[in-house]
N, C-alpha and C positions, 0 to 999 in steps of 0.2 A: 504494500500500500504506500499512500505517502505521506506526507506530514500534515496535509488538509483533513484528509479522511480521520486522522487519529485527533486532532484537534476538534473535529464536528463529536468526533463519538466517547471521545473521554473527557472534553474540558481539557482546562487547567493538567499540566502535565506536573508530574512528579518532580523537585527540584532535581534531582541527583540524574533522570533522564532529558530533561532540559539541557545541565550541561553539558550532556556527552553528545547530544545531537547537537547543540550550539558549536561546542568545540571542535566537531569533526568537519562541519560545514564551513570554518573558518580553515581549517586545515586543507579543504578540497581548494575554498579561494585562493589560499594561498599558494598551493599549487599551481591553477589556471593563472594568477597572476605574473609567475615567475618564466612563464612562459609568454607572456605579453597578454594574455586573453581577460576582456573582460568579459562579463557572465551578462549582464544589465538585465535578466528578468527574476531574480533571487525571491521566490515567494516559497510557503509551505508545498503547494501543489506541483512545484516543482523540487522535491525534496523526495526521495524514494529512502524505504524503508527495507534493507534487504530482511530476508529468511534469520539470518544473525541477529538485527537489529541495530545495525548500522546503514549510515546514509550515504547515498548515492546522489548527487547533482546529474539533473537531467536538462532536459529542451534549451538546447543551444538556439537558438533560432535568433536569438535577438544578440549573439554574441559577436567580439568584434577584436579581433587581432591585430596587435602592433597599435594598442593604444594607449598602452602602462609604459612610461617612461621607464626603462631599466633600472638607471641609477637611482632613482626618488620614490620608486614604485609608485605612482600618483597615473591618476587618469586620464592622461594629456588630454588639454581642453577644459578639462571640467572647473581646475581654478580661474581660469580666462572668464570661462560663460559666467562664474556666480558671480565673480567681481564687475564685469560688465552690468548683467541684473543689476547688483547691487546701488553700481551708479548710476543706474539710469532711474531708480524709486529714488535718490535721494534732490 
């Protein structure tokens, strides 16, 4: 299943299972990231839940390669757009 379906049918998760699905989903980005990939659709539904009980990232579809600056590990672009935002509301 994936992390939608288990949030619809159990609630509120258990802390101690929270963080190990928290932790490992960050361990998956950070792998995709070191490879330049960003993920940009990160929700529960796309969160799989193997037979073990570990997590699986799924539906690339919206993912985007050679956008993670190497050395900074940051989202190229993405500082530029919110600072722009920023100044153009003030």
């Amino acid at each position: 299943g994936d992390c939608a379906t288990l949030l619809k049918n159990m609630g509120p998760l258990p802390v101690d299972m929270t963080r190990m699905y928290f932790a490992e989903t960050v361990l998956a980005l950070e792998y995709l990231h070191s490879y330049g990939i960003v993920h940009r659709d990160l929700k529960p539904d796309n969160l799989l839940i193997t037979s073990m009980g570990h997590i699986k990232l799924t539906d690339f579809g919206l993912s985007k390669i050679g956008l993670m600056n190497m050395t900074t590990n940051l989202y190229e672009g993405h500082v530029e757009k919110d600072t722009r935002e920023f100044i153009d509301k003030q």
